[in-house]
N, C-alpha and C positions, 0 to 999 in steps of 0.2 A: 488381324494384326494391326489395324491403322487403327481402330477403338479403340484397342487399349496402348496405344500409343497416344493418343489424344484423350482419355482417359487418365490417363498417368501425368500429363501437363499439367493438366484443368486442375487437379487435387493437388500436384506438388506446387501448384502457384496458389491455390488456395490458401494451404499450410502457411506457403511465404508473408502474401496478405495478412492471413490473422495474425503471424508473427510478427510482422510489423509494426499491426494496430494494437495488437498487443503492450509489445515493448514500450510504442510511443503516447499509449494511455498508463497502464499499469507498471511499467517498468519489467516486466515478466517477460522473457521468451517464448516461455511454452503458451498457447491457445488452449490448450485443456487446462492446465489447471486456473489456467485465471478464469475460465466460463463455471468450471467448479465449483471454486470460490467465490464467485459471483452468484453461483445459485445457493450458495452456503446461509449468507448473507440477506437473502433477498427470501426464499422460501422455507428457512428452516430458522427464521429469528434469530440469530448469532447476534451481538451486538458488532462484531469485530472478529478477521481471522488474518493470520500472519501467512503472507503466502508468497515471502522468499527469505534467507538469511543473510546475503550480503550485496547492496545494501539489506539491512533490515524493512519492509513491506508490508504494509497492513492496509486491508481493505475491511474499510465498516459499511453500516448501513447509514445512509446519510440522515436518516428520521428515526431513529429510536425511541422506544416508548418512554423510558424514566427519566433522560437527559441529552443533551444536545451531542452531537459525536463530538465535539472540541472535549466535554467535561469528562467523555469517555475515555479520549485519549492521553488527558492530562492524568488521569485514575490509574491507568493504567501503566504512564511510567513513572507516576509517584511511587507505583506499588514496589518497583521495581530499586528502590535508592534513590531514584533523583530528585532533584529539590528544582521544581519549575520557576526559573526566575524572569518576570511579565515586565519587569522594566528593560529586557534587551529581546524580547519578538518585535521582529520584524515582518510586517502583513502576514506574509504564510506561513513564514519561520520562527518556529519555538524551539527555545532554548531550554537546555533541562540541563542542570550539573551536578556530576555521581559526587553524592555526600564522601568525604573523606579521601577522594580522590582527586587527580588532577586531569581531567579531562573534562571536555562537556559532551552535549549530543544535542545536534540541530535536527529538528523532525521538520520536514515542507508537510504542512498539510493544505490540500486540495479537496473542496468537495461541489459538487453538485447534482442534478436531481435523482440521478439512479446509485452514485456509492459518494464515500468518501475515502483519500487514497492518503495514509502513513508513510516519508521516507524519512527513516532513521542515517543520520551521520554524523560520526562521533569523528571526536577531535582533537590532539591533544594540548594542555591550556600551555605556553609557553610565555 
């Protein structure tokens, strides 16, 4: 009885831990899917995979073969309507503004040696 009472600690404090370092590196709660994603990325060549909806989340691979993760990200939400505009980023912060709408969207990007991390937040322009 006292195993798995000390058993059951050890793992539910576990969970809480990666949940932590989770949330406070990736922005993600769950510990599976950000080590998922992470092996998404890392062993299966993804350049980039989205892995939350709000905010919006993306995790790349910080060395890409064809181009730098910035020019992937920037492809990626030109592709999308927005029109990347480089006179108002601010160090981490790019700004992108949905064509014929009135909103923008501010992405933080962060990278270093193992990913690079996408948060998307949109805004609206007043």
């Amino acid at each position: 009885m006292k195993k798995w009472l000390v058993a059951t600690i050890v793992i539910i404090w576990t969970i809480i831990v990666l949940s932590f370092l989770s949330y406070t590196k990736l922005w993600v709660y769950n510990p599976f899917m950000s080590t998922y994603w992470y092996t998404q990325i890392t062993f299966f060549d993804k350049d980039f995979v989205k892995i939350q909806n709000n905010p919006e989340v993306y995790i790349a691979n910080p060395n890409p073969k064809d181009n730098s993760s910035l020019d992937i990200l920037i492809d990626h939400i030109e592709n999308q309507w927005y029109e990347y505009l480089e006179d108002e980023r601010m160090a981490s912060l790019l700004v992108f503004k949905k064509k014929d709408k009135d909103y923008i969207v501010h992405v933080d990007f962060k990278t270093n040696k193992y990913y690079s991390l996408w948060t998307n937040f949109t805004k609206l322009i007043e």
